[in-house]
TIDREN-332185 format. One record per residue (C-alpha): x, z, y. Coordinates in Angstrom, 2 decimals. Each point is the difference from the previous one (the first is absolute). Layout:
! TIDREN-332185
{{X; Z; Y}},
...
//
This chain:
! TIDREN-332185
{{114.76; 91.43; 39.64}},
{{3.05; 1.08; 1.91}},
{{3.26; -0.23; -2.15}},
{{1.07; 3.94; 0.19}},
{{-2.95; 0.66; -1.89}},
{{-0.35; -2.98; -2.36}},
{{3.66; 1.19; -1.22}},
{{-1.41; 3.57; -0.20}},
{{-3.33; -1.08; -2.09}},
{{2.26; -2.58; -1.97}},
{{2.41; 3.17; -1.02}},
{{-2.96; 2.36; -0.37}},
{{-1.33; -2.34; -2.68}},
{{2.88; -0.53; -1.67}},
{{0.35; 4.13; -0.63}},
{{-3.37; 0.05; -0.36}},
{{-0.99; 2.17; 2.24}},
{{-3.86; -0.27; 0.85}},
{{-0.92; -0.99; 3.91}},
{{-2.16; -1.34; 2.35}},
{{0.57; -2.16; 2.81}},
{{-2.68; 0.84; 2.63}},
{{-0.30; -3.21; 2.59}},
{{-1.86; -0.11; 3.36}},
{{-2.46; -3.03; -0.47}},
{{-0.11; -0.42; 3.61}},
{{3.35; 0.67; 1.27}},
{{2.33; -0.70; -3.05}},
{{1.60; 3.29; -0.18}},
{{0.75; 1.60; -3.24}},
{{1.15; 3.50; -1.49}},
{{1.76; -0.34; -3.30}},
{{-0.68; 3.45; -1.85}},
{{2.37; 0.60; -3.16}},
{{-1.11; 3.46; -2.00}},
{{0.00; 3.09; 2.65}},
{{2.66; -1.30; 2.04}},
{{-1.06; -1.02; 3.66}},
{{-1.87; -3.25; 0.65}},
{{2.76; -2.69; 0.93}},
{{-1.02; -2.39; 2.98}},
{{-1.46; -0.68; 2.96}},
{{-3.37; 0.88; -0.65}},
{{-0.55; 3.84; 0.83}},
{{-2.31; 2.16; -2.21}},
{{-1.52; 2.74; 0.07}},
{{0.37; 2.79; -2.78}},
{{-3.69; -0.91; -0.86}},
{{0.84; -3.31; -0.48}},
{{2.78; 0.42; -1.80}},
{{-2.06; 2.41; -2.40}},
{{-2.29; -3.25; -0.45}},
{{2.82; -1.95; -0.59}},
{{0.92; 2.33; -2.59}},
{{-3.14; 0.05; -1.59}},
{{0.02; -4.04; -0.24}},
{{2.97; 0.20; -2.28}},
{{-0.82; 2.93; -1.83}},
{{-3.40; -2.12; -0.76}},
{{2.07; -3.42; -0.15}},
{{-2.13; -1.68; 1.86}},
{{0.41; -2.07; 3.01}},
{{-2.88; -0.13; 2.94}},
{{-0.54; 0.58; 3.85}},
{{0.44; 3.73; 0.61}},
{{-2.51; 1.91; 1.54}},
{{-1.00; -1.33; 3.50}},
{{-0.95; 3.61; 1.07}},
{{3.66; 1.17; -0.62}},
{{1.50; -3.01; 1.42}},
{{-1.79; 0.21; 3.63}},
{{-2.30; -3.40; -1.08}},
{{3.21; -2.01; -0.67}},
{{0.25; -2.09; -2.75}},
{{3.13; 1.38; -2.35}},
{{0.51; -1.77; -3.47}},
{{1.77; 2.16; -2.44}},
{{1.84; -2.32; -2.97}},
{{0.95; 2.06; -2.70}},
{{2.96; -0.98; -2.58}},
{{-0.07; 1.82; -2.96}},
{{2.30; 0.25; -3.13}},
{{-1.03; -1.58; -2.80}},
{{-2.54; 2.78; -2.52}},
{{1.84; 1.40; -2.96}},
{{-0.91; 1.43; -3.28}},
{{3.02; 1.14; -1.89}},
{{-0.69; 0.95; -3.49}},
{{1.91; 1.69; -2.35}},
{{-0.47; -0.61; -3.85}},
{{-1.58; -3.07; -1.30}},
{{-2.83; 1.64; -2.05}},
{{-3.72; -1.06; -0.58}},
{{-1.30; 1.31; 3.20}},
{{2.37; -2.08; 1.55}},
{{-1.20; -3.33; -1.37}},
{{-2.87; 0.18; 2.03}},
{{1.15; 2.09; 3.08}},
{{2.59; -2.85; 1.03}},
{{-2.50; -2.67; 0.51}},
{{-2.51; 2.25; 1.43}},
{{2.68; 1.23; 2.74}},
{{1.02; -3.92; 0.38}},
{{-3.82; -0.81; 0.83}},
{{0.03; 2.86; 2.80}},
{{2.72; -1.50; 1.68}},
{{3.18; 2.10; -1.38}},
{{3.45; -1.50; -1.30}},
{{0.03; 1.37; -3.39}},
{{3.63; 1.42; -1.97}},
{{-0.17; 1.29; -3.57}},
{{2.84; 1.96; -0.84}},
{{1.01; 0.19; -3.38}},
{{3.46; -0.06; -2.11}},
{{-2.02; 0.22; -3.05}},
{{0.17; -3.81; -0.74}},
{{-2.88; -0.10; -2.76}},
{{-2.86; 1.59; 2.77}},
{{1.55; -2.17; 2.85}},
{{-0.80; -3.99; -0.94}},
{{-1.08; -3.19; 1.99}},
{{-2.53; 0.26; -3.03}},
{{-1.40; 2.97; 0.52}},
{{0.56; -0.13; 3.78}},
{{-0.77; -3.54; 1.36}},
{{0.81; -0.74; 3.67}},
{{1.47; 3.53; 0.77}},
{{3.37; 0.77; 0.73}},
{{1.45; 2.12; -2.42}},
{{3.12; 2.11; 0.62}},
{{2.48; 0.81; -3.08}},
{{1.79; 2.85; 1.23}},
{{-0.50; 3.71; -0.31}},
{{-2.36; 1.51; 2.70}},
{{2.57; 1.99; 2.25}},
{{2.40; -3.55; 0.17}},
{{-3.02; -2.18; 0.79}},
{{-1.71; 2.33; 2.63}},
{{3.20; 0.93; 1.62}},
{{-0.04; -3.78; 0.84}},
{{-3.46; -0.75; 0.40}},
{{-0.03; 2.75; 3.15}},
{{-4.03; 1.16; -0.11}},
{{-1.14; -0.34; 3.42}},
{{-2.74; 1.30; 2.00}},
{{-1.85; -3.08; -1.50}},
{{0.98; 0.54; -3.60}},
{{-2.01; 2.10; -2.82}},
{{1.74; 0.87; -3.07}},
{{-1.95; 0.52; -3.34}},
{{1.79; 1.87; -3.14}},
{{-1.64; -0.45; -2.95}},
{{2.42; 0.06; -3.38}},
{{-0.85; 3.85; -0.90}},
{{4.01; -0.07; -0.37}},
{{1.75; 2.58; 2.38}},
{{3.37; -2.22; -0.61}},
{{-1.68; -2.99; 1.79}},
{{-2.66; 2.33; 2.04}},
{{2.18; 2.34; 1.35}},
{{2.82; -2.23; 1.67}},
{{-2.41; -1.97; 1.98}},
{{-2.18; 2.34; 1.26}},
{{3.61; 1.97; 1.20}},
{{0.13; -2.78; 2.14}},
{{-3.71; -1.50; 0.84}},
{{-1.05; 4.05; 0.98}},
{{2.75; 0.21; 3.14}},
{{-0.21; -3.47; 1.04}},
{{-3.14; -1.02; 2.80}},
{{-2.18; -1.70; -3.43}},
{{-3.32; 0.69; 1.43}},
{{-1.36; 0.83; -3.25}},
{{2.24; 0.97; -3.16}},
{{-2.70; 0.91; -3.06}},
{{1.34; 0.85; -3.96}},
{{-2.17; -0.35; -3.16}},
{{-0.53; 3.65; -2.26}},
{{-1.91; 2.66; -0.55}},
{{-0.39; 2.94; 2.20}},
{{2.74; 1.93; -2.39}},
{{2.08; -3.06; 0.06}},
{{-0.08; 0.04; 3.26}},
{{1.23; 3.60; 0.38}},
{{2.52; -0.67; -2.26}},
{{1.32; -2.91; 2.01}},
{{0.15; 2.26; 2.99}},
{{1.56; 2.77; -1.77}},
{{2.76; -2.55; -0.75}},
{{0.13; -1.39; 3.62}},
{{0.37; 3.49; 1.69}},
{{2.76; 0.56; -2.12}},
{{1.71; -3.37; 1.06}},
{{-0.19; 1.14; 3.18}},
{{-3.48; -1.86; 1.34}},
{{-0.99; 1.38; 3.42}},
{{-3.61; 1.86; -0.54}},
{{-0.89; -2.41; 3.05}},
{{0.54; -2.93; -1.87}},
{{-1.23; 1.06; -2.99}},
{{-3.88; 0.84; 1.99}},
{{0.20; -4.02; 0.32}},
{{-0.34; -0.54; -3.56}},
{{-3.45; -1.39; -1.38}},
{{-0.13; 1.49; -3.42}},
{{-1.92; -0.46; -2.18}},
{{-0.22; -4.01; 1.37}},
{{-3.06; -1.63; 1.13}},
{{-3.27; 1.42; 1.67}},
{{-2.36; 2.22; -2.38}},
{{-2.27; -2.91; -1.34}},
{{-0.46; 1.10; -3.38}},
{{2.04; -3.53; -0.69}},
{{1.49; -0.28; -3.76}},
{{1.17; -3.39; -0.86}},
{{3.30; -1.14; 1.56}},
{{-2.44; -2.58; 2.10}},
{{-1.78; 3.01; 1.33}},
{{2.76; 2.12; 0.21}},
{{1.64; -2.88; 2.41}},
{{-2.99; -0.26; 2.15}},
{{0.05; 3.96; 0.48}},
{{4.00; -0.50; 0.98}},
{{-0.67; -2.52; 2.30}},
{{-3.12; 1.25; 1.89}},
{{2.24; 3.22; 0.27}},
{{2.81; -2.32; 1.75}},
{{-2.66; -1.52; 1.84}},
{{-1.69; 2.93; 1.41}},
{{3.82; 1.70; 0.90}},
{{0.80; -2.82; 1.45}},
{{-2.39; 0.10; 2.61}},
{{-0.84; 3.66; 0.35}},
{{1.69; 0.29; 3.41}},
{{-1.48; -3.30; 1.16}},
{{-4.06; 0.40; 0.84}},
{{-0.46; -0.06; 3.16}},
{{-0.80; -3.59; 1.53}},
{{3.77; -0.76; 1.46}},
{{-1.20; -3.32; 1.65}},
{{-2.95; -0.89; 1.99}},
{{-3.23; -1.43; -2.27}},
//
């Protein structure tokens, strides 16, 4: 790997940014491709390689590209990802079995929670749990394009502030826990903060896919199959060869 681009992947990673290094088996040549900016290297692609390229990280997964866009040659796209998040606000029942679930399918879990009697290492075991009030703790968590955010207190003071943050931000998936007229409150009290009606279409409400689910354990499988099925709505198509 040439130095130029191991410095650029390096500092990609460290603002994690998602990319793909794309590498000539037979020659050595590589194409560093950071978000939609143009491919950095000495390896020249084409724009339907670069749209498989794409598709690789948007699927996170690493494989030979397809030989029939690559003229028979052998390119290797390596993805680096960002680490999965799940940031949830409000340490409630559905909670409890949400943040192990998430942990299982690969996501760095964060309850958020000021409310010290909901937020234990009791009640919470192995999860990192943040003390401060929603808008402080997102503001310095930064959602990312790999981040979904869960609200789920039924408390517009605690709702509210994080979702006036998670809704702008690149969180591929921001859902909130309520009824259908608790959710129409909630957006009657965004508009008039000021929400953008944009941002506000990106808000799963109420939470979870339609399941019929009850219990807080079903109710946290609906939430996470929901997160699940966002996450890789714009990622079907093979990206790499079979």
């Amino acid at each position: 790997m040439r130095g130029a681009i191991l410095e650029r992947l390096l500092a990609a990673k460290e603002a994690k940014r998602p990319t793909a290094l794309v590498t000539d088996l037979e020659s050595g040549a590589q194409a560093l491709l950071i978000g939609d900016a143009a491919p950095e290297g000495d390896l020249a692609l084409s724009p339907s390689l670069r749209s498989a390229a794409a598709a690789a990280i948007a699927a996170d997964r690493s494989g030979l590209l397809d030989p029939t866009l690559a003229g028979n040659r052998r390119l290797f796209a390596q993805v680096h990802s960002p680490a999965l998040r799940l940031i949830i606000v409000g340490a409630v029942h559905i909670s409890q079995p949400l943040a192990p679930m998430a942990a299982l399918a690969g996501y760095a879990v964060t309850v958020i929670d000021p409310r010290g009697a909901f937020a234990t290492a009791l009640r919470f075991p192995g999860v990192t749990l943040d003390p401060r009030w929603p808008d402080e703790a997102m503001a310095e968590l930064k959602p990312d394009a790999r981040t979904a955010v869960v609200t789920l207190t039924h408390d517009p003071k605690l709702d509210d502030p994080a979702l006036k943050v998670a809704l702008p931000s690149p969180a591929f998936y921001v859902g909130s826990l309520g009824s259908k007229r608790t959710h129409a409150q909630r957006i009657e009290r965004l508009t008039a903060d000021g929400m953008a009606p944009d941002a506000l279409r990106r808000l799963h409400a109420p939470v979870g896919l339609a399941i019929g689910a009850k219990s807080p354990a079903e109710i946290a499988v609906s939430i996470l199959a929901e997160i699940t099925q966002v996450r890789h709505a714009g990622a079907r198509a093979p990206a790499v060869a079979a």
